[in-house]
N, C-alpha and C positions, 0 to 999 in steps of 0.2 A: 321428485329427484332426491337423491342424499342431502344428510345434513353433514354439513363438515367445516372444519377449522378456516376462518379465513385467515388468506395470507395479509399480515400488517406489517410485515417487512418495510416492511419497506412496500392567396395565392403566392408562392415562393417569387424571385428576381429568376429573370429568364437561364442566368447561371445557375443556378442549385435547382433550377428544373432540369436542366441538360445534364448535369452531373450526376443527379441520382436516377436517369431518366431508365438507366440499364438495370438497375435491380428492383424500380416497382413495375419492370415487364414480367418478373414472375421467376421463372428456374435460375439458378449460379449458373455459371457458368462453366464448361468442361474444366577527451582526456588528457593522458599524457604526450606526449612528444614521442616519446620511446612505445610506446604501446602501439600495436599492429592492428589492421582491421579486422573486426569483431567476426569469429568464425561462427559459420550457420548456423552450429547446431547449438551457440550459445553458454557451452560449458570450455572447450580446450581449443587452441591454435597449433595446429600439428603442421612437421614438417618444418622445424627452424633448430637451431645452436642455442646452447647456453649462452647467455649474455645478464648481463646486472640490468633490470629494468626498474621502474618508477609503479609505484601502486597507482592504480586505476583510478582517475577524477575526469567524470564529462559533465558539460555545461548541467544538466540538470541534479547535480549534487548541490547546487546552490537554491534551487526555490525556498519560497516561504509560500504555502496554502492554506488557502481559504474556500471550507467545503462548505457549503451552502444548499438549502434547501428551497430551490425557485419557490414553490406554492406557499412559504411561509416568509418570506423575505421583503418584497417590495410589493404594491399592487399597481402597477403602471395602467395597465389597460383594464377596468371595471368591466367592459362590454365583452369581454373573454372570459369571465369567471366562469359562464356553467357549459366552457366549450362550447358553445351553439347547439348546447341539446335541451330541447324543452321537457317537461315532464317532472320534476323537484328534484330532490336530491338523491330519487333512488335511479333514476336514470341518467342527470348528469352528473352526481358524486359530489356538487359544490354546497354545501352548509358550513360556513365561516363560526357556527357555534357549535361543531362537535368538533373534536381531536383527531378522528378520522375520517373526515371530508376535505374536499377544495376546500383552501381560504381564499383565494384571490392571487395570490402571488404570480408574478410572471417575468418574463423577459425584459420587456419593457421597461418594469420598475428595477430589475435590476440592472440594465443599463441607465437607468437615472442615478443608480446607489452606487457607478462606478468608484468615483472619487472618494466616497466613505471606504471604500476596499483598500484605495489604491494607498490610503492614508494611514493604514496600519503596517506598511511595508511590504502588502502582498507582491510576489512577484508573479502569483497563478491562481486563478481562480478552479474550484475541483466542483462543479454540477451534476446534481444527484440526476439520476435516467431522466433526459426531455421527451421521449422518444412517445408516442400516442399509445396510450393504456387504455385498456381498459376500465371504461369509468365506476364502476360499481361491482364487486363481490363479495360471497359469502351469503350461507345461510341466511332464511328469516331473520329477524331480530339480530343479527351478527353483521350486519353487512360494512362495508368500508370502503372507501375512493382507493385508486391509484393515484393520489395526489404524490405521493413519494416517485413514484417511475417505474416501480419494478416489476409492472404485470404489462409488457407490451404485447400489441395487438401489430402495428406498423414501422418497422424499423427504419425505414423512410423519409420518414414523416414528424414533426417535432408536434406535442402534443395539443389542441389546440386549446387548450386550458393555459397554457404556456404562453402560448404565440403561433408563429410561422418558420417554417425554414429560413424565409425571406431577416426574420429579427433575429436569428439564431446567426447568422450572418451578419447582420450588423452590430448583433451584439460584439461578435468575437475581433471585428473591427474597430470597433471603439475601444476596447481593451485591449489591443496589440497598441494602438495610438496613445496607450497609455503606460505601455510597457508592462503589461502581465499577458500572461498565457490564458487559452480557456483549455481544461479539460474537462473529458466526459465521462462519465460513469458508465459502463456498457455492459451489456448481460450478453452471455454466451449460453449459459447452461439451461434456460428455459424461457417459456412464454408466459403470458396470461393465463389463467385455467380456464380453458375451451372444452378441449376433451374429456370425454365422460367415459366410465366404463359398463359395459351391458350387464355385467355381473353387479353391479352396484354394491361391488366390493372395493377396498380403495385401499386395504393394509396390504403390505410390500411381498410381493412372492418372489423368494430367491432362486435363480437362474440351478441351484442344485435341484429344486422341486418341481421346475418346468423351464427348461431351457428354451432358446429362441429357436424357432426353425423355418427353414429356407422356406419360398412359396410353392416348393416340391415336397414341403414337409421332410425336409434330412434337416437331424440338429446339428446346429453349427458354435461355436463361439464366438462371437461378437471380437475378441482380444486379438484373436486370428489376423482381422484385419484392422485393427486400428493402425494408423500411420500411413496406412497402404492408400493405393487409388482405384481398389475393388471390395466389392462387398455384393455377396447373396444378392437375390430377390427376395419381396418379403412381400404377403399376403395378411393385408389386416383383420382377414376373418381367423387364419390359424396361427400364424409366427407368434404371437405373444400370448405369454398367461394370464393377461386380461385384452377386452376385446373394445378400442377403439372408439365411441362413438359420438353425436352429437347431440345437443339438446335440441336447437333450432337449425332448422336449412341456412339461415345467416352464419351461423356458425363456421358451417363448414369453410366457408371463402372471408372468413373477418382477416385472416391476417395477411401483410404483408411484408415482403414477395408474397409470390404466391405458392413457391415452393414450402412453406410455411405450413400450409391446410390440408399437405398430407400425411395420414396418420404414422405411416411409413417410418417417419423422421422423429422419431419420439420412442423412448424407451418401454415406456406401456407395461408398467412392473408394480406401483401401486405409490404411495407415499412413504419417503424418508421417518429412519428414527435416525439418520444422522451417523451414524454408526457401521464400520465394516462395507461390504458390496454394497449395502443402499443408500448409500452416501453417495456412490456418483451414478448409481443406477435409479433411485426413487424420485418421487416428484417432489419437489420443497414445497413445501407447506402448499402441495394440489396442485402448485404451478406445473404448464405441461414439460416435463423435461427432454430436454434434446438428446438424440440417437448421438450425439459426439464422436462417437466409433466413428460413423459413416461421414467417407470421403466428400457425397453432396452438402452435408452438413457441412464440413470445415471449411468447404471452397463457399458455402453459399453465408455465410458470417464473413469471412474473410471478404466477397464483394462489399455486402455492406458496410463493413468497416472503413475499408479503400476510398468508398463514397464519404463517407464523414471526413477521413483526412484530407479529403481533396477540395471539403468545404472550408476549411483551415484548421480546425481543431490540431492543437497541441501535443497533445495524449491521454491517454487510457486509464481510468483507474477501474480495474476487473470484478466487476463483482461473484462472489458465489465461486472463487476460483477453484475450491481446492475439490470442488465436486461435478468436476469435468476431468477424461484422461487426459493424463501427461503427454501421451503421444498429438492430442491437440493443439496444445501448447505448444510445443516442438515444431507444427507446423504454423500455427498462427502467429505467432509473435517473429519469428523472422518475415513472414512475408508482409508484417503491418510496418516492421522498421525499416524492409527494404522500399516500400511504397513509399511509406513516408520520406528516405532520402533523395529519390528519383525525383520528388517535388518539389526538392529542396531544404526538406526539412531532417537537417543530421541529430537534432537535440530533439526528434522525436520520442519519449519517455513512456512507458506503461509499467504498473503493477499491480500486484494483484491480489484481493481479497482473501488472504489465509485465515479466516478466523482462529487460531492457535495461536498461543504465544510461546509452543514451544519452537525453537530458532531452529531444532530440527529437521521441522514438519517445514517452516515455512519455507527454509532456502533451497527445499529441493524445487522450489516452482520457480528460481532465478539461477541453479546451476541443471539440473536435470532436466527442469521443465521448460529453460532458455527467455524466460520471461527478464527483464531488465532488473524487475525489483518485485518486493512482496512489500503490504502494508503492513509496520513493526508492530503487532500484536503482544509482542513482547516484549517490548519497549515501554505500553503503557500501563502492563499490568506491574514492569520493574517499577516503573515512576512514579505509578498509585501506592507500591508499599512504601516506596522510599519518604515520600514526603507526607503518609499516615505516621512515621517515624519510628519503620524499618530499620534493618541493618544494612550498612554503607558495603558492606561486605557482599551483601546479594545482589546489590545494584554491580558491582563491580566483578562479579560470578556472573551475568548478563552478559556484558560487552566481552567479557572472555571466550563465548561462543560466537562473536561472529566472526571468525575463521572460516565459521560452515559456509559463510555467504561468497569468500573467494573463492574464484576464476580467472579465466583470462578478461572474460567480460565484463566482469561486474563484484561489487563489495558492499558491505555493508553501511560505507559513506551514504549512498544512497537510499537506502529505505528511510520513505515516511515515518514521521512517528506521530505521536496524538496521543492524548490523554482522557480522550471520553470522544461520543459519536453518538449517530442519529440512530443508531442499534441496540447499542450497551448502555449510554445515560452518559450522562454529563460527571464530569469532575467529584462539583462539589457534591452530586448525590452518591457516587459510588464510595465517596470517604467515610461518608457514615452507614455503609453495610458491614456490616460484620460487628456491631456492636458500640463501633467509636463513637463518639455522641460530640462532634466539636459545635461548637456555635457559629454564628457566621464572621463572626470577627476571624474566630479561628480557620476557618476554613476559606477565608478570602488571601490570609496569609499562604497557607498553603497550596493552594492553586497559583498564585504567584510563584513559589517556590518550583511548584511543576514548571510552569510556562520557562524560569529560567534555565532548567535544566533541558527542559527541549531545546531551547535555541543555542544552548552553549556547550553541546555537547554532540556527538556524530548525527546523522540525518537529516531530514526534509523537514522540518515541522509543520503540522497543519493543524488551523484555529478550526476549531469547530464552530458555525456561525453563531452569534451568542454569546458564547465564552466572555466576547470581550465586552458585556454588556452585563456579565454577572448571572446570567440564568443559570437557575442550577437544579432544577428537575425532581419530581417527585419518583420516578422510576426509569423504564427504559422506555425504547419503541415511542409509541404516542407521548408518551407520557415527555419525550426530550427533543418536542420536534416543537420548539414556541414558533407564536407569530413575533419578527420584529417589526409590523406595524398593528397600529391600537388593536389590539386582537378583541375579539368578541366572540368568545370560548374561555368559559368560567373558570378550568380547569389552570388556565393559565394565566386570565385576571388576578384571580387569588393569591398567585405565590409570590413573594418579595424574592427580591434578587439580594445577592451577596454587596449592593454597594446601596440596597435604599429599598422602602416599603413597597409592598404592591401597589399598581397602578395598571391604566389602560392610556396609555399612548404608547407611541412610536418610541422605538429603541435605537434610534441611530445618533446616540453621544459618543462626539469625537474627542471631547473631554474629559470622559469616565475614566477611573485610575487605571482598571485593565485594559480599555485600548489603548492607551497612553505608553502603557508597561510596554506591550506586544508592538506596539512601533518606536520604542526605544529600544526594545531588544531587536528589533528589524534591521535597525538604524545602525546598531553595532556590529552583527553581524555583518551586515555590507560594506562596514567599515574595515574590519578585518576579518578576511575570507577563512583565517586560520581556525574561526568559529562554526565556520559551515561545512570545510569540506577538511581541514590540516588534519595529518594523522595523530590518533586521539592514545594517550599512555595513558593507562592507567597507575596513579602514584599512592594515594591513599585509601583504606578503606577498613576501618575498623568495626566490631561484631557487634558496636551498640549505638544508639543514635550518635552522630554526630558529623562529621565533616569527608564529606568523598570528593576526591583531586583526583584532577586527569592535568595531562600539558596538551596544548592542542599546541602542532609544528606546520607553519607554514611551508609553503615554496621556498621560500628564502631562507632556510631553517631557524628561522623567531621563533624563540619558545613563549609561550602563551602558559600561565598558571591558572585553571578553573577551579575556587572551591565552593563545594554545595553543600551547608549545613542545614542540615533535617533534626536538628536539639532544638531544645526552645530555651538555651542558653549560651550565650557567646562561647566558640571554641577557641583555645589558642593553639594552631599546630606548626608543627615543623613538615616540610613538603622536597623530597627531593627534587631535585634539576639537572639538565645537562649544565648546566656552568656555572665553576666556580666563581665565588668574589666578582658577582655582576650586578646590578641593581636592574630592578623588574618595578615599572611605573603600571599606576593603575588603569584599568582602566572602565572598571565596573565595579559597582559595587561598595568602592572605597574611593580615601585621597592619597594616602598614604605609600608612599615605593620604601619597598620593601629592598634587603643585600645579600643575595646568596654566602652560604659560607665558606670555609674552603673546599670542604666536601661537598657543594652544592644545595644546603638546603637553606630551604627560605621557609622564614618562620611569618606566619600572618596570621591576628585573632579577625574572625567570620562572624559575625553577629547573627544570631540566631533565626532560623527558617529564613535563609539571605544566601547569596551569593556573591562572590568577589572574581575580578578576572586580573590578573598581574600581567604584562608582558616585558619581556629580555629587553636591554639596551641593545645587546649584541648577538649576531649568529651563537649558533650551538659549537662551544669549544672544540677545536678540535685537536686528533689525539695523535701520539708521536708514531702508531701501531698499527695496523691494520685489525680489526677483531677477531679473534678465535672462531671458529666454526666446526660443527662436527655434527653429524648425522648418526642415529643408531640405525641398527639393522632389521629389525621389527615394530611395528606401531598398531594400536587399536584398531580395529574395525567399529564403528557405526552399525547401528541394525541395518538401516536401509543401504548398505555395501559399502561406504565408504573409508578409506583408509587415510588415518588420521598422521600424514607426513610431515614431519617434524624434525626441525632441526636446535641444537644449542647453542646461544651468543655469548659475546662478552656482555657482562652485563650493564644498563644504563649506557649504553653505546646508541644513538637514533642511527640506525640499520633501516635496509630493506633487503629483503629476504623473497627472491624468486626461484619458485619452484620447479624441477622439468623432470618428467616421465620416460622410458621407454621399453619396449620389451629388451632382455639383456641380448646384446649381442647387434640389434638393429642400429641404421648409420643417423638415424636424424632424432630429434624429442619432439616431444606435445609439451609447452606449455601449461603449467594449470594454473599459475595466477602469483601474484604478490604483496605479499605480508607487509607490512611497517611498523609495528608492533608486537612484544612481547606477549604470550609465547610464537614462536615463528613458526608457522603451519599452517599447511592447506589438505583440503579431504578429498582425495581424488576418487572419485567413480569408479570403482571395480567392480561395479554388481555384472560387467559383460563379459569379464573376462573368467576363465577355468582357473577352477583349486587346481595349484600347481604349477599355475605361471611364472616366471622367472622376471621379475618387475627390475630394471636401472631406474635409480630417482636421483637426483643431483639437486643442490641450493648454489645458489650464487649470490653472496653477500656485499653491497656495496655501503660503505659507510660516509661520516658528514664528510669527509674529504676527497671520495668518489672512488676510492682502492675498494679491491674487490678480495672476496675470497672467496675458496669453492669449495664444495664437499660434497660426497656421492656414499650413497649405499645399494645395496643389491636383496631382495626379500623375496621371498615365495610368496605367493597370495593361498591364504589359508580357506 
């Protein structure tokens, strides 16, 4: 057979038998107060009046995650290590002395290492795929476990490496009893690599050089019917430009459902470079990729998922999102949220794996593509310059662009953020690429530096597991997946951590200076919500290392002073405020209250690669005036159609700024979402409408003392 790249990606309780009993039979089956319920399609609320609304906050704007990787974390159960497969490690994939085998790890021990989780202020635990893989791939001499998750075989089924459905249940019971969430990691866009091709060719042939064609042989477009709930017939000997097949008769029936093992349901176009149409059309790194076009396909994910929420699972983190159609999206993610509410679950949460950190790319899969949120990819590469000691100015050019992320549904409040993963590497390795050469002293400071700026400034933040134990990785992939118990894998024996020399035991110190940091930063944040979810202004941000300010504003309009100095010497700055002549008590970082001045600024020196957090005695001043408002009459376009609608404040006003649409002349608006933050602007979707359309767009401006003001313009769409 070919040689080829392996992918290094990465009995139940009588209930989760009866639950899951209907998709391992085989085929699918045929905030705020003032904010409305969530429209289907995840981008606009159409059919309402101009009214002043409240920027978008739902319950999970507030977690704190903890991603974890079962098979390297706890070993609860020894007698589960090689899945109950005999034969060594090329057939059950468990060797605890290579980087890419089983180590042990399982459910089990991680429900014994609850309380170590619960103790750094998680509020959710994030698990990488349980789901039963594939134990062993890859060429001769290349080979590697599914110990990560991401080559399933059984979607079903929790992998038996792992445990049981039955512990995947009790797991998620013992940590709701303890007040964290469990999420899952879930793959939509492909399988295990099963399928072979008879051509024993395997580089990518674009639909221009051999289109699909029906099992009548007429070529069709795939794009035709995406969304839809029809699609061709397809014959695996002719529809595709590679042909289908298997290695072993086992083969053919390994996956489940069983709708799974026909070839049918698979793109069959050759291996991803990542790039252009084979990015959602090619196999990732040989994994079999899903037909996602086809209606059985999204109805037959969509059952399986259903079954998981109904085991209790929390939410979704999407892996591989951005290489699946949008039109998928569109259907899967409404009917995962409406599932989930029907069970009771309204703070049902999923997003989704954008690998880009451009905020471009990723917010079309939380406004166009109706998904809740996307993983801030762009968040950790701002945060990796900033505290390498970047310009305060780039970080602050960052939070400028999530604009793109309003809706009616959803904001940038909510995206995850993270500063290294089991993908890219860890922290403190990625600081010394590009030539920086810090020591560890140095580099223990500035991971500290990160970790504060995650948690003190917009989104979710999530510990990568580790982190808080100092590992810091010699690369990516294997190289950033340690054991936290005594490992026995050299590669990871070997390396000292950022708080003390190499060693071989167990990693779970509740002592250590970083976990200690991260559930003192936990502890504050839950102390004052204005640090997790309050709308975030940007105040300072100068072009050379040194001190970047935001005010985080709660509910209550408390102003809150964030400053993050990335110098490796004390700043002293002056920081504007909404209120004059008020005193701002510490409440991080310092002892010291600080007195606005008459103009409102507060002067505070920041000690170097450190953080301070000040907050207001009193509400945000407020003014004799209602604020100015005005709208121009043409605005940017976005490549991907969006029209960048924007209005002008008065300025240093805490405003919020709701947007509404219509064609001119029509009786009702669409809703597109609302602003709290300078510049005021949302990017409404026109990629459906015709050059030439006659667009009404209106703002409605309510300021701290609830007066409102309004302003309209009238545009052509270019």
């Amino acid at each position: 057979m070919r040689s080829r790249r392996s992918a290094v990606l990465g009995a139940s309780v009588a209930s989760a038998v009866a639950l899951l009993a209907p998709i391992m039979a085989g085929a699918p089956g045929a905030g705020a107060v003032e904010h409305p319920a969530p429209a289907p399609s995840g981008q606009v609320v159409k059919g309402v009046q101009p009214t002043a609304r409240t920027s978008l906050r739902e319950a999970p704007t507030r977690e704190r995650f903890y991603f974890v990787m079962a098979d390297r974390f706890a070993n609860g159960k020894p007698g589960n290590d090689t899945g109950g497969i005999s034969g060594g490690r090329q057939k059950s994939g468990y060797d605890p002395t290579h980087k890419g085998f089983f180590h042990g790890g399982d459910l089990a021990g991680l429900t014994q290492k609850l309380d170590y989780i619960k103790g750094m202020g998680t509020t959710a635990i994030w698990l990488t795929p349980s789901f039963k893989n594939r134990p062993v791939q890859g060429p001769a001499g290349q080979e590697s476990a599914g110990y990560h998750g991401y080559w399933v075989t059984d979607f079903t089924r929790i992998d038996p490496h792992f445990g049981t459905n039955d512990e995947m249940k009790a797991l998620i019971e013992a940590a709701h009893a303890k007040g964290m969430k469990v999420y899952f990691d879930i793959i939509t866009n492909h399988t295990a690599d099963v399928i072979k091709y008879e051509e024993n060719r395997y580089a990518y042939v674009p639909k221009s050089t051999k289109p699909y064609r029906d099992a009548s042989g007429r070529v069709f477009d795939d794009r035709d019917y995406a969304g839809t709930s029809v699609f061709p017939d397809l014959d695996p000997a002719t529809s595709f430009p590679l042909t289908p097949t298997f290695e072993t008769p086992a083969d053919r029936t390994v996956k489940v459902p069983a709708w799974l093992n026909d070839p049918t349901m698979y793109h069959n176009r050759g291996d991803t470079t990542f790039e252009g149409e084979n990015s959602l059309y090619g196999d990732f790194f040989g994994l079999d990729d899903l037909f996602t076009e086809r209606p059985e396909v999204v109805e037959g994910m969509g059952d399986i998922y259903e079954a998981w929420i109904d085991l209790g699972i929390d939410g979704f983190r999407i892996d591989t999102t951005r290489h699946v159609n949008m039109e998928f999206w569109q259907q899967f993610s409404p009917r995962m949220l409406e599932h989930a509410a029907a069970k009771g679950n309204d703070d049902f949460f999923m997003f989704g794996e954008v690998a880009d950190p451009d905020p471009l790319e990723m917010s079309r899969y939380s406004t166009r593509g109706s998904l809740p949120a996307a993983l801030d990819f762009g968040f950790q590469k701002a945060a990796q310059d900033f505290v390498a000691g970047g310009a305060p100015s780039s970080l602050a050019g960052f939070y400028r662009n999530d604009d793109l992320y309003t809706d009616a549904d959803s904001n940038a409040y909510s995206l995850p953020t993270f500063t290294g993963n089991h993908d890219m590497g860890r922290l403190p390795f990625l600081l010394n690429q590009g030539g920086a050469k810090f020591d560890h002293a140095q580099l223990l400071k500035r991971v500290e530096l990160a970790n504060a700026l995650m948690f003190l400034t917009r989104g979710q933040p999530v510990v990568y597991y580790g982190d808080e134990q100092g590992f810091i990785g010699t690369g990516n992939d294997q190289a950033a997946r340690h054991d936290m118990f005594a490992t026995k894998t050299e590669l990871y024996a070997k390396e000292p951590t950022l708080l003390g020399p190499a060693a071989v035991k167990d990693r779970f110190d509740p002592t250590s200076r970083l976990y200690r940091q991260i559930a003192d930063l936990s502890a504050l944040r839950e102390k004052h919500p204005a640090l997790a979810d309050g709308a975030q202004i940007n105040r300072l941000a100068p072009k050379k290392a040194g001190v970047f300010a935001v005010s985080r504003v709660d509910a209550d309009q408390r102003e809150y002073v964030v400053l993050v100095n990335n110098a490796t010497t004390a700043k002293k700055v002056t920081v504007q405020t909404y209120n004059a002549r008020d005193r701002f008590d510490p409440v991080y970082g310092s002892r010291d209250a600080v007195r606005s001045d008459a103009a409102g600024g507060v002067t505070v020196t920041v000690p170097p690669l450190s953080a301070t957090v000040h907050r207001a005695a009193t509400k945000i001043d407020r003014h004799r005036t209602a604020p100015a408002v005005r709208m121009a009459t043409t605005w940017p376009m976005t490549s991907d159609g969006r029209m960048q609608v924007s209005a002008k404040v008065s300025p240093n006003r805490f405003v919020q700024a709701t947007f509404y649409a219509r064609r001119a002349g029509q009786p009702t608006w669409t809703l597109l979402g609302t602003d709290d933050n300078s510049p005021y602007q949302v990017f409404h979707d026109t990629s459906s409408l015709r050059t030439g359309t006659r667009m009404e767009y209106r703002v409605v401006v309510r300021d701290e003392s609830g007066r409102t003001r309004t302003a309209s313009a009238v545009t052509t769409i270019r």
